[in-house]
matplotlib code that plots the C-alpha trace (Angstrom):
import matplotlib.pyplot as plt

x = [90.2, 92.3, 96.0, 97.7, 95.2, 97.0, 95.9, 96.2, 96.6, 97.0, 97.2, 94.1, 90.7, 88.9, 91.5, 91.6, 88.3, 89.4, 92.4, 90.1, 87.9, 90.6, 92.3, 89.4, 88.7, 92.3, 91.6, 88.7, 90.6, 93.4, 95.3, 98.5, 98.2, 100.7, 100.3, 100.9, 101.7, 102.6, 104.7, 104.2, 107.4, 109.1, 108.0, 109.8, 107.7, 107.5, 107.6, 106.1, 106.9, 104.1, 104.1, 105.4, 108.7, 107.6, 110.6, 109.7, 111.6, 114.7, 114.4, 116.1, 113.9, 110.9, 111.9, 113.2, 109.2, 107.4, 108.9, 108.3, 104.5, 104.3, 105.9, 103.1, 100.8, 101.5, 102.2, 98.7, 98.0, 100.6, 98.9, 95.4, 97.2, 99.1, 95.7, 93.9, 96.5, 97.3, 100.7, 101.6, 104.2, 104.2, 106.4, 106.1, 107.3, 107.2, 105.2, 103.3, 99.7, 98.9, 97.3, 100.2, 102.2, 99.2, 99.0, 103.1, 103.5, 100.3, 102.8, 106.0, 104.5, 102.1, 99.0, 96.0, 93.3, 93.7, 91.3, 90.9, 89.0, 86.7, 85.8, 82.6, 83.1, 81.0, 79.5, 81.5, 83.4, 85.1, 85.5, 87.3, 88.9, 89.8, 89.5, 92.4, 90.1, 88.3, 91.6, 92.6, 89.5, 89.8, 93.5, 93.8, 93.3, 93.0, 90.0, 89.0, 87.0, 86.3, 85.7, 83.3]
y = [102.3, 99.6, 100.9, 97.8, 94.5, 90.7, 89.2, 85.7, 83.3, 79.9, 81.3, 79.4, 81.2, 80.9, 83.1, 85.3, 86.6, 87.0, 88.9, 91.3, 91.8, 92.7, 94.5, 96.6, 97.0, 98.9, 101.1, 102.6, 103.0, 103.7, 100.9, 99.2, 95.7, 92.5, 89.6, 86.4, 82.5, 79.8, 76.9, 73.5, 72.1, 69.7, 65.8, 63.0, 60.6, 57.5, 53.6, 50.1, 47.1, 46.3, 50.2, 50.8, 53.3, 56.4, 58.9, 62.2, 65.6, 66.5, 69.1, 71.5, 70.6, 71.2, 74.3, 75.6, 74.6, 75.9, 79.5, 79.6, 78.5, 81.3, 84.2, 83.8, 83.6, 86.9, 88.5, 88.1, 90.2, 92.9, 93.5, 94.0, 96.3, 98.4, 98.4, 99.8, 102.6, 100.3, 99.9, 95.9, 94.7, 90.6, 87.3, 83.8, 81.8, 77.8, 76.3, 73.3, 74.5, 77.5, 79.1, 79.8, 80.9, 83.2, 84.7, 84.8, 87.2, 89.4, 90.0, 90.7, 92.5, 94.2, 94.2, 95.5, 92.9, 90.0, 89.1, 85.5, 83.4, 80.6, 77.4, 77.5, 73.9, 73.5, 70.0, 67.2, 68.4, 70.6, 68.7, 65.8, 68.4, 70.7, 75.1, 77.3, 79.7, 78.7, 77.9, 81.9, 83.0, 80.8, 81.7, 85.6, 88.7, 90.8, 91.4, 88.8, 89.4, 86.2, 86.2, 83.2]
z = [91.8, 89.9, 88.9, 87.7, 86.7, 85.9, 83.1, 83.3, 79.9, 79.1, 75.1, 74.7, 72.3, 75.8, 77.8, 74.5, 75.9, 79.5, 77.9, 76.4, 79.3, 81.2, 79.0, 78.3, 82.0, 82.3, 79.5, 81.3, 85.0, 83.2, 84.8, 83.2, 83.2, 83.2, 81.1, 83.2, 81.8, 83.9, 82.6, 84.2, 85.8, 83.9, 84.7, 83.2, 82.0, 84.2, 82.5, 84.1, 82.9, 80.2, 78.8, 75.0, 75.2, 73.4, 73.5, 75.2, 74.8, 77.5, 80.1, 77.5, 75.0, 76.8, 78.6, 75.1, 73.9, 77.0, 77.0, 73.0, 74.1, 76.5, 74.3, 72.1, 74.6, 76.3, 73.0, 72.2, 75.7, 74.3, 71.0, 72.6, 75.0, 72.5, 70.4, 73.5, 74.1, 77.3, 79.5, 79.1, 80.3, 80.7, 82.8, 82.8, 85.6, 86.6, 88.9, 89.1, 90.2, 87.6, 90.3, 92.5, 89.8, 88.9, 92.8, 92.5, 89.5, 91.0, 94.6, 92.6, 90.0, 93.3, 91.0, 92.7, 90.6, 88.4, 85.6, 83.9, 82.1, 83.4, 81.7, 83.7, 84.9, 88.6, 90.1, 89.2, 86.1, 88.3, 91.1, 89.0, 86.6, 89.2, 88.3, 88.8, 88.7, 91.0, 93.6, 92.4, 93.9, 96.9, 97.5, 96.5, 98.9, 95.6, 93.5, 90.5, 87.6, 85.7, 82.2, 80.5]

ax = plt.figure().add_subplot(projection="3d")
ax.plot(x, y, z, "-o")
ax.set_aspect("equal")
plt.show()
């Protein structure tokens, strides 16, 4: 069936259980799986003429916060891995939409099914929020099992 699943984390306890299910989901096809994080791009912040300066962190800075962000993130995937007896191996990229980055890592990588975690937001919640979930499933050819 499955030989090689994306797991897709934002670090958060929600994604945790997406993590797991997936995760748990290798260990019985006996699939190797790839922990994926996408990092925002880099905005600047933007100032009218009536808005209070606060000072924001430099490109640097923020790429130097970002990347320690998603090492945690993904390390989280690698221990439940190792703990399951399962291959892991894990890559962050940039992108501005999350799910792009997502689809991205699942070609390179050439993962067969990606698993992740849904905040269950339908009607208007998601429709003002938006759900990269939901744009994953709308935009992927491959199979996605979505944790809640």
């Amino acid at each position: 069936m499955f030989k090689h699943i994306l797991i897709s984390t934002d670090g958060s306890k929600l994604s945790a259980k997406g993590v797991k299910a997936g995760v748990k989901l290798a260990k019985a096809l006996g699939a190797k799986v790839t922990g994926a994080y996408v990092i925002p791009l880099y905005s600047p912040p933007m100032y009218g003429e009536a808005v209070v300066y606060v000072p924001g962190v430099s490109p640097q800075e923020y790429k130097q916060i970002s990347e320690k962000a998603a090492r945690k993130a993904l390390a989280a995937v690698e221990i439940e891995a190792r703990t399951a007896g399962v291959r892991c191996a894990t890559q962050f990229v940039s992108s501005n939409q999350p799910w792009q980055g997502i689809l991205r890592i699942a070609r390179a990588r050439k993962c067969d099914a990606i698993s992740m975690a849904s905040h269950g937001r339908g009607g208007l919640g998601g429709l003002l929020l938006g759900s990269e979930t939901m744009r994953v499933l709308a935009h992927s050819k491959l199979p996605v099992l979505v944790t809640r």
